[in-house]
KETORVO-866520 format. One record per residue (C-alpha): x, y, z; residue in one letter. Coordinates in steps of 0.25 Angstrom, whole numbers, plus 5000, padded with zeros to 4 digits. Each point is the difference from the previous one (the first is absolute). Layout:
X; Y; Z; a
...
***
This chain:
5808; 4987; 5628; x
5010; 4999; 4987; x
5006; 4987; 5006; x
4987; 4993; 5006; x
4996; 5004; 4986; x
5011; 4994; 4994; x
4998; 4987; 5008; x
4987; 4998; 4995; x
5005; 5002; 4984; x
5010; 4989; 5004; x
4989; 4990; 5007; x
4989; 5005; 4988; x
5008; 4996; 4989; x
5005; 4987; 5008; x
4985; 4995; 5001; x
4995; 5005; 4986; x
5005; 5002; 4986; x
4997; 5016; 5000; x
5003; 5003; 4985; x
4996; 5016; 4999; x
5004; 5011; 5011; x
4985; 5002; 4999; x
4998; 4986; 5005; x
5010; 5003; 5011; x
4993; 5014; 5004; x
4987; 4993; 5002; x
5005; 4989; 5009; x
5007; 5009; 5008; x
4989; 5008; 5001; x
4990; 4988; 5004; x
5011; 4998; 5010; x
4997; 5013; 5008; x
5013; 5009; 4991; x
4995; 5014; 4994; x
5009; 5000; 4988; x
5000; 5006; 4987; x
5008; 4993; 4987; x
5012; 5012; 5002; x
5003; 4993; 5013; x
4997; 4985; 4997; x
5009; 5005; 4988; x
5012; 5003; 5008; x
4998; 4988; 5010; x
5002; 4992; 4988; x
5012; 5006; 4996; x
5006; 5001; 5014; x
4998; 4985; 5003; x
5005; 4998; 4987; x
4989; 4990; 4996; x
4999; 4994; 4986; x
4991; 4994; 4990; x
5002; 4986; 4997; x
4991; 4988; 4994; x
4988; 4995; 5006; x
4998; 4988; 4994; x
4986; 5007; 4996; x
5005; 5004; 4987; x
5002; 5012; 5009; x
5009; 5008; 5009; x
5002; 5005; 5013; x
5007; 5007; 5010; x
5012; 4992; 5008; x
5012; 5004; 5007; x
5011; 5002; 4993; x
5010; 4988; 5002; x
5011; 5005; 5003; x
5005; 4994; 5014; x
5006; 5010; 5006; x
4989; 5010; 4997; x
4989; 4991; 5004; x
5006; 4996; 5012; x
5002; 5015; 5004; x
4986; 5001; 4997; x
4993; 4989; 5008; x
5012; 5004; 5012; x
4991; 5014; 4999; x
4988; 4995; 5002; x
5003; 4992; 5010; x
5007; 5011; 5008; x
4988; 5009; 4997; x
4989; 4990; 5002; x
5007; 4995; 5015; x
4994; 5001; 5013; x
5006; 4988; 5009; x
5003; 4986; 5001; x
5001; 4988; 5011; x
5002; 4984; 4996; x
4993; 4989; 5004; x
5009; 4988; 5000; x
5002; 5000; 4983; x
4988; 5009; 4999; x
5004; 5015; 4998; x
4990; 5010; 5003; x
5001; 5013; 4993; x
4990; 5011; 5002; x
4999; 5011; 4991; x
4995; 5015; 4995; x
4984; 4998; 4999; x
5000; 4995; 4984; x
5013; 4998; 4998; x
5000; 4984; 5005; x
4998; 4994; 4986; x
5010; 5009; 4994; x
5011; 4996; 5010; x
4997; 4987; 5000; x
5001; 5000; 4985; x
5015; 5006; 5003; x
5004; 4991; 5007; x
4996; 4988; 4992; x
5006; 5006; 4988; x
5014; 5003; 5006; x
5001; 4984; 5001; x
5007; 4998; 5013; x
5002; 4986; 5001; x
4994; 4999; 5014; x
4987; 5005; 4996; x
4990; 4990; 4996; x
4989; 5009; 4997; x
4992; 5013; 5005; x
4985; 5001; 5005; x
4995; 5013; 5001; x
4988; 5008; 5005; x
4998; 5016; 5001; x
5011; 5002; 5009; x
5007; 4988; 5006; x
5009; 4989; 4993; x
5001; 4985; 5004; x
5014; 4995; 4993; x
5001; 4986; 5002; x
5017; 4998; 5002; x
5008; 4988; 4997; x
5004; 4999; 5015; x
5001; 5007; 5012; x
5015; 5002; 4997; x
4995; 5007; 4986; x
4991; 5006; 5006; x
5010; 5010; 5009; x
5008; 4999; 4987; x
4988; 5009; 4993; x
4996; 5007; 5011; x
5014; 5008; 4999; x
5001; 5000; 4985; x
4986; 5010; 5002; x
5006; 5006; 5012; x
5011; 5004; 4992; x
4991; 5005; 4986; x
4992; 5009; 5011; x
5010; 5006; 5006; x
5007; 5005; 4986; x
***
């Protein structure tokens, strides 16, 4: 729960400039999450989100940048939100936790694998669409090899 939780902080902060934990608690809750502030609280802590600018003479919630900690972070939800994966030619099929499909996808755009082109996701199954059919095994084992940590 915690980590699904967490994945949708992620993907919620990713789509909308969330500027209070208030803000958060209530999108969290629209999106099927019983929270209370204690919780969305520590989640913020825990994923080590900041506030920075939002252009709207306003902040909001981001992750912070360090590199090595957000990739960590988006490594975990990956590992956390997958299911399976198959490829079609360039096309890399990757089916996830019901709910958890945006979040991935969101993870994997944001580590910038060079093979990636981009992500479209639904409730629980990912279309990547790959460089190549050769990039596309060469991705296939860079999650096999997240997963399994």
């Amino acid at each position: 729960m915690k980590s699904s939780r967490q994945a949708k902080i992620v993907e919620l902060i990713a789509i909308y400039d969330i500027e209070t934990q208030g803000e958060l608690a209530e999108r969290l809750k629209e999106a099927g999450f019983q929270v209370t502030q204690a919780t969305v609280s520590r989640d913020i802590r825990e994923l080590n989100l900041t506030k920075v600018s939002s252009g709207k003479k306003g902040s909001k919630y981001a992750l912070f940048q360090t590199q090595d900690a957000t990739s960590e972070k988006y490594m975990r939800v990956l590992k956390d939100g997958f299911l399976s994966m198959d490829m079609a030619q360039n096309i890399l099929v990757i089916k996830t936790v019901a709910g958890m499909a945006m979040a991935v996808a969101a993870a994997i755009d944001a580590l910038k694998w060079h093979q990636v082109v981009g992500c479209i996701a639904g409730d629980d199954t990912i279309m990547c669409a790959i460089r190549s059919v050769e990039d596309t095994k060469i991705v296939m084992e860079k999650i096999r090899r997240i997963v399994a940590k």
